[in-house]
C-alpha positions in Angstrom: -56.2 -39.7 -33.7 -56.7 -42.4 -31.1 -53.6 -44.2 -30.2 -55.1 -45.8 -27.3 -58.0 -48.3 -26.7 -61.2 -46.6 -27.7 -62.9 -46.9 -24.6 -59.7 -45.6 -22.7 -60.2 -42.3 -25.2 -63.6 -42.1 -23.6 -62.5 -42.3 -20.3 -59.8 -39.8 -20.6 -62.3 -37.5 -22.4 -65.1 -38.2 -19.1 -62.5 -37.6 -17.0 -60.9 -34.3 -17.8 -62.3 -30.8 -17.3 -65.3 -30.9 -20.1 -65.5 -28.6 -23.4 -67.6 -25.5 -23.0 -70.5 -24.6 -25.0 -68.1 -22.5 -27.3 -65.5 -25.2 -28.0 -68.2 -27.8 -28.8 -69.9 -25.7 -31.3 -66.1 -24.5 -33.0 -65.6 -28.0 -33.3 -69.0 -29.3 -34.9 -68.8 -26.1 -37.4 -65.2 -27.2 -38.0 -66.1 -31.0 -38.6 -69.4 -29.5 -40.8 -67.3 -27.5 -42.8 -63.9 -28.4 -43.1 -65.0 -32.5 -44.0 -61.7 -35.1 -44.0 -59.6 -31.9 -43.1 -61.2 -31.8 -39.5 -58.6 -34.0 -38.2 -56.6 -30.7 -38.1 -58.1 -29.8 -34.9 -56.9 -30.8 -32.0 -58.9 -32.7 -29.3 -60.4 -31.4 -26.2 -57.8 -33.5 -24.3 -55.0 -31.9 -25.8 -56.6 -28.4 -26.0 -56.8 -28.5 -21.9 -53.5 -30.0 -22.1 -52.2 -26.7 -23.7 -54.2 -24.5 -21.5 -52.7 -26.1 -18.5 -49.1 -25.7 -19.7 -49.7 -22.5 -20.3 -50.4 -21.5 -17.3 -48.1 -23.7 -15.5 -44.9 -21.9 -17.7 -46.5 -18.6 -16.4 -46.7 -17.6 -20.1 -47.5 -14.0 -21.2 -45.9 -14.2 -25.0 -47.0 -17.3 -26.8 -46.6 -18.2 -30.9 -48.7 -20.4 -32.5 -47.8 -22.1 -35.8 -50.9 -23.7 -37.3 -53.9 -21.9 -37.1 -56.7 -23.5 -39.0 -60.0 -22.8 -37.0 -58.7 -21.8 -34.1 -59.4 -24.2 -31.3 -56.1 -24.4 -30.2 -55.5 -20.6 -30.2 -58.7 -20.5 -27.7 -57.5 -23.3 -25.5 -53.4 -20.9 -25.5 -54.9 -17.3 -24.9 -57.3 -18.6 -22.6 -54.0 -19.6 -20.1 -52.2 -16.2 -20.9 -53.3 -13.5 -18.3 -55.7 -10.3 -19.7 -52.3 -8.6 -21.1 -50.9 -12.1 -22.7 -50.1 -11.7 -26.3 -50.9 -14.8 -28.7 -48.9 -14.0 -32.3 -51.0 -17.0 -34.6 -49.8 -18.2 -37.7 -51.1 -19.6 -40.7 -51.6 -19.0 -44.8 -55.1 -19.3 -44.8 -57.7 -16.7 -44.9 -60.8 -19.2 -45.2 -60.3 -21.2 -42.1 -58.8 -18.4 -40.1 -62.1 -16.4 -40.6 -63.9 -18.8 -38.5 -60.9 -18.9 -36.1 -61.6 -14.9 -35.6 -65.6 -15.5 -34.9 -64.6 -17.5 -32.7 -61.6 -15.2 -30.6 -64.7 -12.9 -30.1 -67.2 -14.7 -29.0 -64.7 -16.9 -25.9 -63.4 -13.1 -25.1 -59.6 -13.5 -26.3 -59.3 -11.5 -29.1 -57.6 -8.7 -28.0 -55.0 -11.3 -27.5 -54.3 -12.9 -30.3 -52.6 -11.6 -33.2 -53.2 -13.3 -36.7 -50.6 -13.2 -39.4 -51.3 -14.3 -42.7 -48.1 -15.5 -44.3 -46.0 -18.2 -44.7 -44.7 -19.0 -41.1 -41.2 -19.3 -41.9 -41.4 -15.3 -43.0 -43.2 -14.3 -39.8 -40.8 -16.0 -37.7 -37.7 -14.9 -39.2 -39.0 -11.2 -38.5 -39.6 -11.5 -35.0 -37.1 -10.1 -32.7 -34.0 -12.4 -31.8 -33.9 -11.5 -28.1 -35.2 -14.3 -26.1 -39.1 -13.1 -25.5 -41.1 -16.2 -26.1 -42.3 -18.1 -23.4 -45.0 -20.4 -25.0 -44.6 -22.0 -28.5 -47.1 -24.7 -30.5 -46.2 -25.8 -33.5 -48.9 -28.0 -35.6 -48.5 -26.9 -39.2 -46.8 -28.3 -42.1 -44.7 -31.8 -41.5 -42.1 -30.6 -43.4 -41.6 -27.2 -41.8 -41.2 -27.8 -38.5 -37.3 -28.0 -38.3 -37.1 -24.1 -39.7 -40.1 -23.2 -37.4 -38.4 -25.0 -34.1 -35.4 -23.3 -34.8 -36.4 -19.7 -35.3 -38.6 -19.9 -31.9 -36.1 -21.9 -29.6 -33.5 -19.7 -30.5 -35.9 -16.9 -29.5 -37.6 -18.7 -26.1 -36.7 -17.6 -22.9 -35.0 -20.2 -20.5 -38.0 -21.9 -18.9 -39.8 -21.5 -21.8 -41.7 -24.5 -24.0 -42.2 -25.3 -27.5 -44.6 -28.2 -28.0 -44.9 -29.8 -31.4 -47.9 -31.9 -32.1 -48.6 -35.1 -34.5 -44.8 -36.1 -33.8 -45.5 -40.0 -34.5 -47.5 -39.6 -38.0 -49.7 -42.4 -37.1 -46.6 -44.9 -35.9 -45.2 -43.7 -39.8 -42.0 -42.6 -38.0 -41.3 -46.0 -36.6 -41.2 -47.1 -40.1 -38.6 -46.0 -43.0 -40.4 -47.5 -45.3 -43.1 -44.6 -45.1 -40.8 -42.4 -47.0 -43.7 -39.8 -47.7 -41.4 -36.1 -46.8 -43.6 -35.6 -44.1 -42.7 -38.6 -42.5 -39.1 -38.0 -43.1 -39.1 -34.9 -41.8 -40.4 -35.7 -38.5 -38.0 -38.0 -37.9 -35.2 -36.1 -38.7 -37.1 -33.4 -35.9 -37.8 -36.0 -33.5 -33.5 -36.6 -33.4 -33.0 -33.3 -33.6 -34.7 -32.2 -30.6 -33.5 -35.2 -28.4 -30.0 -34.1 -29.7 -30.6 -30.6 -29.0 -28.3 -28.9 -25.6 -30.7 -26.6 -26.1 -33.3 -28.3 -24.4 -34.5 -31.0 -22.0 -37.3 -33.0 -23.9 -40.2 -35.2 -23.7 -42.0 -37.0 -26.0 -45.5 -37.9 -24.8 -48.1 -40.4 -26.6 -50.9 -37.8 -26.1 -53.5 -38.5 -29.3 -50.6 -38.2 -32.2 -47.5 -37.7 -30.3 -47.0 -34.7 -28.5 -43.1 -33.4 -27.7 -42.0 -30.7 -24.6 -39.4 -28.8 -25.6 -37.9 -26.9 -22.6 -35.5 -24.2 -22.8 -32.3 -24.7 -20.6 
């Protein structure tokens, strides 16, 4: 989604490190195949966005909620060093298995972990030491409160959750948008700027992109 003048998108787009070969071709399979769900994927922009923050946390353990063809997932393992461990997320076998061609061919396989399950159940099973360092969470609307909770109660201090699509197209500057989704991002978006937890930011990167930093 474009939030900003169209020509300003192009701008940003020409003036940030360009989409390999690999990236380009996930993304016209993903648009080829996937039709009006396509908007799933995340931009380049924000793809190098995520790469970058990844390596500037320094992150070896990273989560990712929200799959779908795994552009994203690229863009994370590629910041995590050779022994970096990506655990992915997401319910879907179909879109995953492109995801998975994909890992192989851009070399970051042997990081990644894909789990096939509802998020929530994943989560809840991981460890409850702090040993995240890395989260993104672009999945279900309404599941993001239990799926920011489980992983900033497991993230390291220093660590970062970033949540993606948190201004539903403006929706949540609206109540009258009452669809769940929309109410359930702006009970997240109070939560987290409520949250001791944390220091926050909420940027207007494409949708709405919040930094969640662990104190």
């Amino acid at each position: 989604m474009d939030i900003v003048n169209p020509q300003i998108n192009e701008y940003v787009l020409a003036h940030s490190s360009p989409a390999d070969d690999l990236l380009r071709e996930l993304a016209a399979e993903t648009r080829a195949a996937t039709g009006d769900s396509a908007g799933m994927q995340i931009s380049h922009d924000e793809g190098e966005f995520l790469t970058m923050l990844v390596r500037l946390v320094g992150a070896k353990r990273a989560v990712e909620v929200g799959v779908f063809t795994g552009y994203s997932s690229i863009c994370i393992a590629r910041g995590l060093p050779a022994d970096g461990h990506l655990l992915a997320c997401d319910v879907s076998e179909e879109w995953t298995s492109v995801a998975r061609r994909y890992w192989d061919r851009a070399g970051v396989a042997d990081r990644i972990e894909l789990r096939i399950a509802p998020a929530t159940e994943t989560l809840r099973a991981l460890p409850t030491d702090q040993v995240i360092d890395f989260a993104f969470i672009d999945a279900d609307k309404v599941g993001y409160p239990v799926y920011y909770e489980e992983l900033v109660s497991r993230l390291r201090p220093g660590g970062l959750i970033v949540l993606d699509n948190v201004l539903r197209g403006g929706r949540v500057l609206d109540p009258a948008f009452d669809h769940e989704a929309d109410i359930a991002m702006r009970k997240m978006n109070e939560t987290i700027v409520r949250d001791e937890r944390v220091d926050a930011v909420m940027l207007p990167v494409r949708d709405g992109v919040t930094l969640a930093r662990k104190r």
